[in-house]
C-alpha positions in Angstrom: -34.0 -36.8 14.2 -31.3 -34.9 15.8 -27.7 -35.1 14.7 -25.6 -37.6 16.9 -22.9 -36.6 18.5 -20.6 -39.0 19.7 -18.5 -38.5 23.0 -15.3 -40.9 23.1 -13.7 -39.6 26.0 -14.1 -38.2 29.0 -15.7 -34.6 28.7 -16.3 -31.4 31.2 -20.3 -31.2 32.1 -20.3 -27.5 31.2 -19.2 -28.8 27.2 -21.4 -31.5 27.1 -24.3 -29.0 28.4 -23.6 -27.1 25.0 -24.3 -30.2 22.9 -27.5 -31.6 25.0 -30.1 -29.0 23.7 -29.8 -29.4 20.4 -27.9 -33.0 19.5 -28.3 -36.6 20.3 -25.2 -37.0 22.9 -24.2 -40.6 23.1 -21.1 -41.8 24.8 -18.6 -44.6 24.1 -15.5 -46.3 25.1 -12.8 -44.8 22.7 -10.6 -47.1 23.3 -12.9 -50.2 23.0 -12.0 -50.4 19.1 -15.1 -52.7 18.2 -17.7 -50.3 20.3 -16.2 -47.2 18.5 -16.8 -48.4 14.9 -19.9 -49.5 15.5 -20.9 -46.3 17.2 -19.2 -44.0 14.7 -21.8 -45.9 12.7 -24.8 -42.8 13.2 -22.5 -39.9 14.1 -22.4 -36.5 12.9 -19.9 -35.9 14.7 -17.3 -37.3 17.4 -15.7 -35.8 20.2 -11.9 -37.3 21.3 -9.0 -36.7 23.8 -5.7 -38.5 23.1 -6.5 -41.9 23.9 -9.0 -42.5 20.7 -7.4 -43.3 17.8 -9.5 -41.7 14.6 -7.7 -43.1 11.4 -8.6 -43.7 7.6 -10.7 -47.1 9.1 -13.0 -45.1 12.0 -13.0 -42.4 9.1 -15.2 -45.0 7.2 -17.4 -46.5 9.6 -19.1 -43.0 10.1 -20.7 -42.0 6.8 -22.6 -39.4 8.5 -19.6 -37.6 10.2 -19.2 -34.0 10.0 -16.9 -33.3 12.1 -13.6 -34.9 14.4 -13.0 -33.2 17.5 -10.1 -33.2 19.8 -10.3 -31.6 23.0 -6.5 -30.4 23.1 -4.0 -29.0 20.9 -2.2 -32.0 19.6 -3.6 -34.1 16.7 -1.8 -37.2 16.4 -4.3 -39.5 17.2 -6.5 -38.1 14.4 -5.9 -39.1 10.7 -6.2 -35.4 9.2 -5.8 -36.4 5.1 -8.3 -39.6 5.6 -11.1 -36.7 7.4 -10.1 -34.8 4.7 -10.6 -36.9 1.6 -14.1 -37.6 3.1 -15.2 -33.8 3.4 -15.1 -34.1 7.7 -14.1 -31.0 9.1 -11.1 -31.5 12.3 -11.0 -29.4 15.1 -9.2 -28.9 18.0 -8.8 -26.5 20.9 -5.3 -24.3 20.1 -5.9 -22.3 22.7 -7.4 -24.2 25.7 -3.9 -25.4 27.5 -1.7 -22.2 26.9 -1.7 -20.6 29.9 -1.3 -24.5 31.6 1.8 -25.7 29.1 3.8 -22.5 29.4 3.1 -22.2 33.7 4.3 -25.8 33.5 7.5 -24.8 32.1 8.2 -22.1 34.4 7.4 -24.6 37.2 10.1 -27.1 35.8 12.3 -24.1 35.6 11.7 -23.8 38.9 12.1 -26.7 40.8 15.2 -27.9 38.5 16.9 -24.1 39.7 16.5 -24.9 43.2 16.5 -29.0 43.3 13.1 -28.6 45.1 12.4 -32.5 43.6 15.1 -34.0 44.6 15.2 -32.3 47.6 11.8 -33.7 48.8 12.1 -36.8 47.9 15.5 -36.9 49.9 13.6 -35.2 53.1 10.6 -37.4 52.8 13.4 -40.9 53.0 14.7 -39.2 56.4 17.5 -37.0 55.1 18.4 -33.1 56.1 21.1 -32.4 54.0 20.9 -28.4 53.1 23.9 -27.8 51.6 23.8 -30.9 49.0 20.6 -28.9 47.4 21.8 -25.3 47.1 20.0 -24.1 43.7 20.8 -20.8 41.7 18.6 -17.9 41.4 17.2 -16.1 38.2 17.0 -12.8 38.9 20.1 -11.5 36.8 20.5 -14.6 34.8 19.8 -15.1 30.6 16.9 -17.2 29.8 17.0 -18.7 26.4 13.5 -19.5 24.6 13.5 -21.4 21.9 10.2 -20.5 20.1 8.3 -17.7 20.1 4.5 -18.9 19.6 1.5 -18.2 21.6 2.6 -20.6 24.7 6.9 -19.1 24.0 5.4 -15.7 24.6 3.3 -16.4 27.6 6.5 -18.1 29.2 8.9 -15.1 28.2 5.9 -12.3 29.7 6.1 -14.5 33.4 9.9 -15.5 33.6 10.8 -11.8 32.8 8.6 -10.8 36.0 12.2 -12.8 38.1 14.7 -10.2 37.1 15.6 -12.5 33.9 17.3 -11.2 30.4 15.4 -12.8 27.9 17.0 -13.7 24.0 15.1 -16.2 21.8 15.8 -18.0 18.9 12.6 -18.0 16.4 13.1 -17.6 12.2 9.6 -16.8 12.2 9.0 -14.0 14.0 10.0 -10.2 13.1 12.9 -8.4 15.4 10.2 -5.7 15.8 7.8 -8.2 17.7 10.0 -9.7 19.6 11.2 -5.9 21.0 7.6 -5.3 22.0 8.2 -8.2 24.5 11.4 -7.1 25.9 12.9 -10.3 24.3 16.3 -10.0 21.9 16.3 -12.2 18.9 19.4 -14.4 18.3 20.8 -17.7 16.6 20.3 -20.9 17.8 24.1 -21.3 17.9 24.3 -17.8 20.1 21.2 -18.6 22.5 22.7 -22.2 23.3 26.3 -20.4 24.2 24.4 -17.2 25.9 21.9 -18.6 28.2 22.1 -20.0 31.8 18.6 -21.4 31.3 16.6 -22.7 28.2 13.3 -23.4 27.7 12.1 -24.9 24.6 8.2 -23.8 22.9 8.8 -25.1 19.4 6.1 -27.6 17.5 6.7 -31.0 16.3 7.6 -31.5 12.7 10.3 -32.6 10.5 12.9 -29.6 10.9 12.6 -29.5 14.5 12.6 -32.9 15.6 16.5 -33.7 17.1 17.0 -29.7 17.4 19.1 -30.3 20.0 21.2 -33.0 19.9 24.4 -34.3 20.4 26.2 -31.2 18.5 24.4 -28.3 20.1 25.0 -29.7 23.8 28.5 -29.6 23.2 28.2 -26.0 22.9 26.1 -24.7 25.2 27.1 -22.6 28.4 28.8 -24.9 31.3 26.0 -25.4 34.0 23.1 -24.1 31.8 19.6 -25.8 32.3 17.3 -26.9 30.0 13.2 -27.4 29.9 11.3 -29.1 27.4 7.6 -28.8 28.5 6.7 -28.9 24.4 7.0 -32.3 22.0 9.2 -35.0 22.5 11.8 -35.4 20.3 12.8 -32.2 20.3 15.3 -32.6 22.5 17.3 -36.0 22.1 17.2 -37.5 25.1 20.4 -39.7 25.2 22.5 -36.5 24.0 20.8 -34.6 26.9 21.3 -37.2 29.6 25.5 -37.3 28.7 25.8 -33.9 29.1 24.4 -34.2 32.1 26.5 -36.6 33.1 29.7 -35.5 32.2 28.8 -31.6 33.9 28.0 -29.5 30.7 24.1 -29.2 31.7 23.7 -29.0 35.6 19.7 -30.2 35.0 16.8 -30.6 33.2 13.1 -30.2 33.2 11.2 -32.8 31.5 7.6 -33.1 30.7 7.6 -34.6 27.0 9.2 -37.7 25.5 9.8 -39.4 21.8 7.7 -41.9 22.7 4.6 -41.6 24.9 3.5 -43.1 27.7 7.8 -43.2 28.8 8.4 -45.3 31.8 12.3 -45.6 31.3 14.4 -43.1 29.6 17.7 -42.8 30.5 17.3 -38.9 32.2 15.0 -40.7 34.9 18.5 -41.8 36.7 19.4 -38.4 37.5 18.5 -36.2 40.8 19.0 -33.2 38.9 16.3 -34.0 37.0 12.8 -33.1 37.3 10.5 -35.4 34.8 6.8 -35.4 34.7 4.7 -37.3 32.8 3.2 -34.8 30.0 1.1 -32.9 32.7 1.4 -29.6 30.5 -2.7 -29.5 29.6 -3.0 -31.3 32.9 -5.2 -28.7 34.9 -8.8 -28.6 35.6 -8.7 -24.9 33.6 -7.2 -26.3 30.7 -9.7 -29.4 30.3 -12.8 -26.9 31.0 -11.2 -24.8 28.1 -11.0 -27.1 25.9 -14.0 -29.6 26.2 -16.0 -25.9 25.8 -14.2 -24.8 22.5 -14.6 -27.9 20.8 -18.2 -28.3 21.8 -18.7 -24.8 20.6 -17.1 -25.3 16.9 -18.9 -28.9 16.7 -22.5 -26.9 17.3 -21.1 -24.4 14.2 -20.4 -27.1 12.4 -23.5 -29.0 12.8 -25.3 -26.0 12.1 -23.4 -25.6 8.7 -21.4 -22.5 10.1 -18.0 -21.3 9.7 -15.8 -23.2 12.7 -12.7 -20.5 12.8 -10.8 -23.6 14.5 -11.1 -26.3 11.6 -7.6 -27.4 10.7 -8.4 -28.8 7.8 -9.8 -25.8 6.2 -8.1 -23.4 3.6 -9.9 -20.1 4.9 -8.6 -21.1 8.6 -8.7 -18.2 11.4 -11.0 -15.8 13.7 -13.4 -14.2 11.0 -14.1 -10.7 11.5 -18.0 -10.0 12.9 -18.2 -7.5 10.2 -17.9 -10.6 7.6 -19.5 -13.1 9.5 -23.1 -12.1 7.9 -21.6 -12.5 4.8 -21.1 -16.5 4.9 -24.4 -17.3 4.0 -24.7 -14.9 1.6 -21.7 -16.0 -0.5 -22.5 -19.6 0.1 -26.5 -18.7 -1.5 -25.0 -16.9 -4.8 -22.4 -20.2 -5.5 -25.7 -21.5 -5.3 -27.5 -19.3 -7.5 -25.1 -18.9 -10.1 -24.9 -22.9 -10.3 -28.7 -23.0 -11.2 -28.7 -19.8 -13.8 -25.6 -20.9 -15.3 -26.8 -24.3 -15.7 -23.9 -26.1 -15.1 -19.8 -25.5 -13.5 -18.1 -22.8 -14.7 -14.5 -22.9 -15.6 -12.7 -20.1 -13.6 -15.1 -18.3 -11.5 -14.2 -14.4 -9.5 -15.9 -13.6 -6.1 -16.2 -9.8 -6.3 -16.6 -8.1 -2.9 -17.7 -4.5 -2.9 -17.5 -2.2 -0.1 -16.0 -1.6 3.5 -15.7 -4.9 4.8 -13.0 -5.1 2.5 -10.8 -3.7 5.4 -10.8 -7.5 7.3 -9.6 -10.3 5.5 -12.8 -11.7 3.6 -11.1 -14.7 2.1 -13.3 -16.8 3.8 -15.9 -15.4 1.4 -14.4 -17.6 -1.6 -14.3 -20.3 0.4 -18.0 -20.2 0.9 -19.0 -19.2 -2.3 -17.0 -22.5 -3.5 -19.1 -24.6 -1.5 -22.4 -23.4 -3.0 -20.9 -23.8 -6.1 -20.7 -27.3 -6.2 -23.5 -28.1 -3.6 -26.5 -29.1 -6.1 -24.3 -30.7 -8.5 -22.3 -33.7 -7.1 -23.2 -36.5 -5.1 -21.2 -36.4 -2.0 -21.9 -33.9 1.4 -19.9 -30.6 0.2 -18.4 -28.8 3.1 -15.9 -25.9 3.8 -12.9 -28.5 3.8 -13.8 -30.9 0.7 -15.0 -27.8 -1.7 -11.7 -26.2 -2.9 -10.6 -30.2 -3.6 -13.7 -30.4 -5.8 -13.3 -27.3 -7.3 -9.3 -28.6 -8.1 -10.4 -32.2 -9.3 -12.9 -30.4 -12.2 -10.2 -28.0 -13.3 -12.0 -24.6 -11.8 -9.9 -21.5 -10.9 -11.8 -19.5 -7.8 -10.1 -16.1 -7.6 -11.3 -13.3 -4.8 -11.1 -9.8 -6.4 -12.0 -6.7 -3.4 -12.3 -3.1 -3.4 -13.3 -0.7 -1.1 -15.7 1.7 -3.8 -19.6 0.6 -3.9 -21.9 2.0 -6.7 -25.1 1.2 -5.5 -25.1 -0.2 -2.2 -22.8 0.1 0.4 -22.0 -3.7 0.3 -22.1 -6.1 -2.6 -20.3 -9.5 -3.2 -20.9 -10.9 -7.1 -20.0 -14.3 -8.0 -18.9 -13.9 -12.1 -17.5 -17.0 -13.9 -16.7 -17.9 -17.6 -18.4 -20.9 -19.1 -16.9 -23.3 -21.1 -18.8 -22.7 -24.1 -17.2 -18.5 -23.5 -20.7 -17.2 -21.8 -20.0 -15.1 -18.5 -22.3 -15.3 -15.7 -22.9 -13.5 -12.5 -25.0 -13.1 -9.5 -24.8 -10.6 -6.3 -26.4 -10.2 -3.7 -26.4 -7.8 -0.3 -27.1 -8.1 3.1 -29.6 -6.0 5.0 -30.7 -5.2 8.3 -34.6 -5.6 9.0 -34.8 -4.7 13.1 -32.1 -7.6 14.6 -32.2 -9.5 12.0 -29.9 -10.4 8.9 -31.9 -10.2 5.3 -30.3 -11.7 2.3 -31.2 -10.0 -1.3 -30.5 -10.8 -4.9 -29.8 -7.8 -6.8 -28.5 -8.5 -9.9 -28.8 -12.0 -11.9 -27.0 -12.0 -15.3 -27.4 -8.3 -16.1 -30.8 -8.2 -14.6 -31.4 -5.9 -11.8 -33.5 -7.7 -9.2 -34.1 -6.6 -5.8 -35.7 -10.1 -4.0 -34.7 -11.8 -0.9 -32.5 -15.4 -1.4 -34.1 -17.5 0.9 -35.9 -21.0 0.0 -36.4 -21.9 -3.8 -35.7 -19.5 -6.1 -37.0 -20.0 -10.0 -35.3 -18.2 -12.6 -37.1 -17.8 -16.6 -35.7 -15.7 -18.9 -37.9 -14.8 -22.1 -39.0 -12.0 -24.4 -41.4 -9.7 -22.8 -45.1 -9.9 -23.8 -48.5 -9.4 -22.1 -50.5 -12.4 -20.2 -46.4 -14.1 -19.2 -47.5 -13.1 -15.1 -50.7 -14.5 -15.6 -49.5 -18.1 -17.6 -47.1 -18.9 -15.0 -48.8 -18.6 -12.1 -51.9 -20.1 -13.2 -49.5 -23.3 -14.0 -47.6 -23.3 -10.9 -51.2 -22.9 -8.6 -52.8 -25.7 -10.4 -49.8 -27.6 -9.4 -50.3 -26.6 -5.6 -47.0 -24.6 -5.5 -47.3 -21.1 -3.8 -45.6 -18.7 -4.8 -43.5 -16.4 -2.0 -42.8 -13.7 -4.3 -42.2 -12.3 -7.7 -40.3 -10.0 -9.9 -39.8 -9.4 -13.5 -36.9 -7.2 -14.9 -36.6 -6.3 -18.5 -33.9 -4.4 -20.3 -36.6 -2.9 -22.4 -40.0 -3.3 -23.4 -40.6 -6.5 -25.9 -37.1 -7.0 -25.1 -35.1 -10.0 -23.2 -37.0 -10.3 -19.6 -36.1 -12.3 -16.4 -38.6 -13.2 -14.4 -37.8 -14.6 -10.9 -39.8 -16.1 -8.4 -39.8 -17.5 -4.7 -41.7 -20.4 -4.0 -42.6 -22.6 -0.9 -42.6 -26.2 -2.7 -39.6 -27.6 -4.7 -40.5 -27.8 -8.5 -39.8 -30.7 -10.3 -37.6 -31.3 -13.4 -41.2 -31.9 -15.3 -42.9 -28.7 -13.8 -40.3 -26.8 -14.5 -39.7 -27.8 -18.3 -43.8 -27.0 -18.6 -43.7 -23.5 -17.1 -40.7 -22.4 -19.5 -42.7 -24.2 -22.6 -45.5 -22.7 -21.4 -44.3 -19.0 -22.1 -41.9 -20.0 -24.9 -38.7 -18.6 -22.3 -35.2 -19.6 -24.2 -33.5 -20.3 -20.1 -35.3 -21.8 -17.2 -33.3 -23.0 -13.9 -34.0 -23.3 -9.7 -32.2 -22.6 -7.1 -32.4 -24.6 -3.4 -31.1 -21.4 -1.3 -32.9 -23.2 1.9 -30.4 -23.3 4.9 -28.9 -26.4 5.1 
């Protein structure tokens, strides 16, 4: 049965043509509480706007879920810590309005420079009056931006093409940055005095809520207009519509409000300003974008793969192509080193070797951590719930890299201490065979091995002695399993020997307690390395 995924809201045909090939792609009211729950019921995975309200309770109706969607940026209407707690990975689409929200605000700019709202409205109610709507230009004024993110920048590259001087105000970005862009970092205190126009690109969150207010409008430059295209709340809008008012702000641009959807607000009695009702993602590019991203990252996610756009995950961000291959690969030895350790480790170290040490690899612990814990506790383990599981049993994952290989050109090892003091480890390479990507062991706790980590891997260590080959695979092919492949590696001859086998049928407990009886061997473990 294919995984269900569950659309709440409406969605572009192009993103739901992602999903249709290889998921069950049902469709429900998201708004119709009772219908939700119950549908949430047998999804993997669910698929929202801003209208469907995903909390701790819809969190629970889904034991299945995988994965919380939101086509947009914003993530209000999802309950992140309850996903969390439960292991679902959240996404959303940072990217997909960007371009929309920042054009938005230089539209509002716009039309509150030049009255062009009020203006219509008066010429469509019968009136020609010219001179009451005489605007300002830009060219040759300073435009203020609060907020220099992704959706601040792309406002501050267009408004400069109008003859502008830009300054900003934004603690976290470097002087040396903001010079690239032609932009002059300043104060908040010195932008609000400075510029003849501000436009606001901040996010919504505890210190920026009420940023300006009362006390910063009394300061700001006589006639200066302002445009918050952002968050509500940012700007108070009580404060805002008394300077207006009394003369100190000559208009504003409104497209966000404290509390959403706004009908009345006391800025709606004023020509001078221009208020929309939160159209910033409100183009047909923007929705395309972002139904299309977050089908994308629910396929990687269904497909047990790395989603770059999971908020909810430590090891967040684009992942390099050059470390991409090595997900699976660092997921496989957590899993590994689970089996021949035969139990958790306290304080494990993913080692990674070579190159690929130039990109930011931290991902790789992350995965590791989740094949750590994968065979040993009951609940799904996924790239957001495996650091918390690795927290709540007291173990320390560290990431140690260097460039310098010794025997291959790329090696990641997954080394942990044991409770009882024993130390552990297991690496493993990737190879290329033609296109394709070809995981290999090559070392299990001291051994040197050289066998691919794909399907079921048996590990026996005992002393070496003659007939040992022969003994184990008679036993496993009376008990129907086949085996893939085999290797033996022995420090020396008559000495401690590892002997590790592929093989196509799971063995259980009982099979595998007779095979390591069978040739006396002091350690005998498995390892599921099957894709998920």
């Amino acid at each position: 049965m294919n995984p269900v995924v569950l659309i709440a809201e409406e969605l572009a045909p192009a993103a739901i043509e992602v999903l249709a090939h290889d998921f069950d792609v049902r469709h429900v009211d998201g708004t119709d509480r009772p219908a939700l729950l119950s549908a949430l019921a047998e999804a993997d995975a669910v698929i929202v706007r801003s209208a469907t309200q995903i909390d701790a309770e819809a969190v629970a109706a889904a034991p299945r879920l995988k994965v919380v969607a939101r086509a947009g940026v914003g993530l209000d209407n999802v309950e992140v810590p309850a996903a969390t707690a439960r292991g679902v990975m959240v996404v959303n689409a940072p990217t997909s309005n960007i371009v929309s929200a920042a054009e938005q605000a230089v539209a509002l700019l716009l039309a509150v420079a030049r009255n062009t709202a009020a203006a219509s409205a008066a010429l469509k109610a019968g009136e020609w009056k010219r001179s009451k709507y005489t605007g300002v230009e830009l060219q040759g004024k300073t435009v203020g931006v609060v907020g220099l993110g992704r959706i601040g920048v792309l406002f501050a590259q267009r408004i400069a093409a109008f003859g502008t001087r830009l300054i900003a105000y934004d603690p976290y970005i470097q002087p040396a940055r903001a010079a690239q862009l032609g932009v002059r970092l300043v104060g908040l205190e010195e932008l609000l005095r400075e510029a003849d126009f501000i436009s606001i690109h901040l996010p919504k969150t505890p210190e920026t809520v009420g940023l300006i207010g009362e006390k910063e409008l009394a300061i700001v430059k006589p006639g200066v207009r302002i445009v918050n295209a952002a968050r509500g709340g940012l700007v108070d809008e009580q404060a805002l519509a008394d300077a207006i008012a009394e003369g100190r702000v000559a208009g504003a641009g409104v497209d966000v409000y404290a509390k959403e959807p706004c009908t009345s607000s006391p800025l709606f009695a004023f020509d001078n300003v221009v208020a929309t009702p939160h159209l910033g993602a409100s183009t047909a590019e923007a929705q395309d974008k972002a139904g299309l991203a977050v089908a994308k990252s629910v396929k990687l996610a269904l497909q047990g793969e790395f989603v770059p756009d999971a908020v909810n995950v430590q090891a967040g961000g684009v992942v390099a192509e050059d470390v991409r291959p090595l997900l699976p690969l660092a997921e496989k030895l957590g899993r590994a080193f689970t089996a021949v350790a035969g139990g958790i480790a306290a304080s494990v170290t993913v080692e990674v070797r070579g190159q690929v040490v130039e990109h930011d690899v931290s991902v790789l612990k992350l995965a590791a951590t989740k094949g750590l814990f994968s065979s040993v506790v009951e609940e799904q383990v996924t790239y957001v719930n495996a650091p918390h599981l690795a927290a709540e049993r007291g173990v320390e994952v560290a990431l140690d890299t260097q460039t310098e290989t010794v025997d291959h050109p790329l090696l990641v090892t997954v080394r942990g201490a044991l409770p009882d003091g024993r130390t552990v480890s297991v690496s493993g390479t990737v190879t290329q065979a033609g296109a394709r990507d070809v995981i290999k062991l090559t070392e299990v706790d001291g051994f040197d091995v050289e066998i691919g980590a794909e399907g079921i891997l048996v590990f026996l260590r005992y002393v070496d002695r003659p007939g040992v080959v022969g003994t184990v695979g008679t036993l496993l092919g009376e008990a129907g399993v086949n085996i893939a492949a085999m290797q033996v590696a022995r420090r020396e001859a008559g000495g401690e020997t590892l002997m590790t086998l592929t093989v196509d049928q799971a063995l259980g407990a009982d099979l595998l307690t007779s095979a390591a009886e069978s040739i006396g061997a002091v350690a005998a473990s498995a390892a599921d390395l099957r894709d998920e």
